[in-house]
Every structure is written in C-alpha cells, then in structure tokens.
N, C-alpha and C positions, 0 to 999 in steps of 0.2 A: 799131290804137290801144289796144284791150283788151291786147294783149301786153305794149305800155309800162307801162297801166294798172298791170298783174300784177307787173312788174317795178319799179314804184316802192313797189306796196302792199312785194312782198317786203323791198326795201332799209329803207324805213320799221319792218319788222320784224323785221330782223335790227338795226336800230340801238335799237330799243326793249328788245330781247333784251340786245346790248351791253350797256347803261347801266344795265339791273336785276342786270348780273353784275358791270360796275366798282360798281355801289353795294352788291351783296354784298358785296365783296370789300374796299369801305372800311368798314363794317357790320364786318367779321370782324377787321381789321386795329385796327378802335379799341377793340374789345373785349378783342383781343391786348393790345393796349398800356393798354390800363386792367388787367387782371390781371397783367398782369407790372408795373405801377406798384405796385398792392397787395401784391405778393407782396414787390420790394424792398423796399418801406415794412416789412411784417411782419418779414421779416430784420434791418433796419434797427433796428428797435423790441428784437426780442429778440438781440441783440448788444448793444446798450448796455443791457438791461436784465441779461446775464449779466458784461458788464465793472461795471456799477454794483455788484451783490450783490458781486463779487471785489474791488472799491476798500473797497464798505464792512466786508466782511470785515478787510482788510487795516487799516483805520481802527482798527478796533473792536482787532484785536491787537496793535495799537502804544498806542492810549488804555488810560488808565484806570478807565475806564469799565466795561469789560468785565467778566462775571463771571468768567471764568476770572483775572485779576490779582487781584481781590478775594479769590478762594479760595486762590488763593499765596499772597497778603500774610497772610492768616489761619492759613495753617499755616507758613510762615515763624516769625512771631508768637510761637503755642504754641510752636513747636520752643525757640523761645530764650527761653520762662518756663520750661518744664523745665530745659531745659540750666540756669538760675537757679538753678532750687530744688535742683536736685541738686548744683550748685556748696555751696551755702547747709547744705544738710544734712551735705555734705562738713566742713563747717567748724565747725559748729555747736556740736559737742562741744568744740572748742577754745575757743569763744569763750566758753562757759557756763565753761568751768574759768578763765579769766581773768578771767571777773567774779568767779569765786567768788573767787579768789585775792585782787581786790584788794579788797573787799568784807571779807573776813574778817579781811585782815591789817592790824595797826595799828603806826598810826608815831608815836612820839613827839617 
C-alpha cells in the first residue's frame, strides 16, 4: 500500500511541478506580450512624431509664415527700391534740365 502511497505522492508532484512551469511559462509569455505592446506603442509614437515634424515642416514652406518667405520678400523688396533709385538717378539729370527749361522760358 506504501508503494501506491509513493506513487500518488510522486504523480501529485510531478502535476504541482507541471502547473508551476505552465504558469512560468504564461508569467513569461505576458511579459512578452506586454513589452512588445510597449515597444509597438513607442515606434508607433515616434513615427508619427517624425511624419508630424516632416508635415509641419512642409506646412511652414508653403505658408507665409515662415521666416525664411519673410527674408525673401524683404530682399526681393530692397532689390526693387534699388533697381528704383538707380532707374531715378538715370533720369534725373533729364528731368532737372526740363524743369529748368520750362521754368526759364517765357511765353508770351
């Protein structure tokens, strides 16, 4: 009867052993799956955080907004009050003899 005894304590022990290794083994399996949940989530996260910067990048170079259109529009600008003045100074001498001209001359 002890040999039965010995024979169920074993079976009782080898099924206690069992169920401490399937419950490592769901233990290890949710920890898996909880860091690889994290780990998509963080990719997840920095992929649209690297497509957001490239949209608003893209935003900001078609707006007006931007400083770089500000600093063209401002030398643009300049370019064509020079190009002005230097048309104006072109001319200037002309214009000062044509005032003198009709300034001076008299009509009766």
């Amino acid at each position: 009867m002890e040999k039965g005894q010995g024979g169920i304590q074993q079976l009782l022990a080898a099924e206690q052993e069992a169920q401490q290794i399937v419950a490592a083994a769901r233990a290890a399996k949710s920890a898996r799956l909880k860091q690889a949940k994290e780990e998509a989530e963080r990719e997840v996260a920095e992929y649209r955080a690297q497509r957001e910067a490239e949209f608003r990048k893209k935003l900001a170079d078609s707006s007006g907004d931007s400083g770089s259109n500000v600093k063209r529009l401002e030398a643009e600008t300049h370019e064509k009050i020079e190009h002005l003045k230097q048309e104006a100074a072109k001319v200037s001498p002309e214009v000062v003899e044509l005032l003198i001209k009709y300034v001076t001359t008299v009509k009766n």
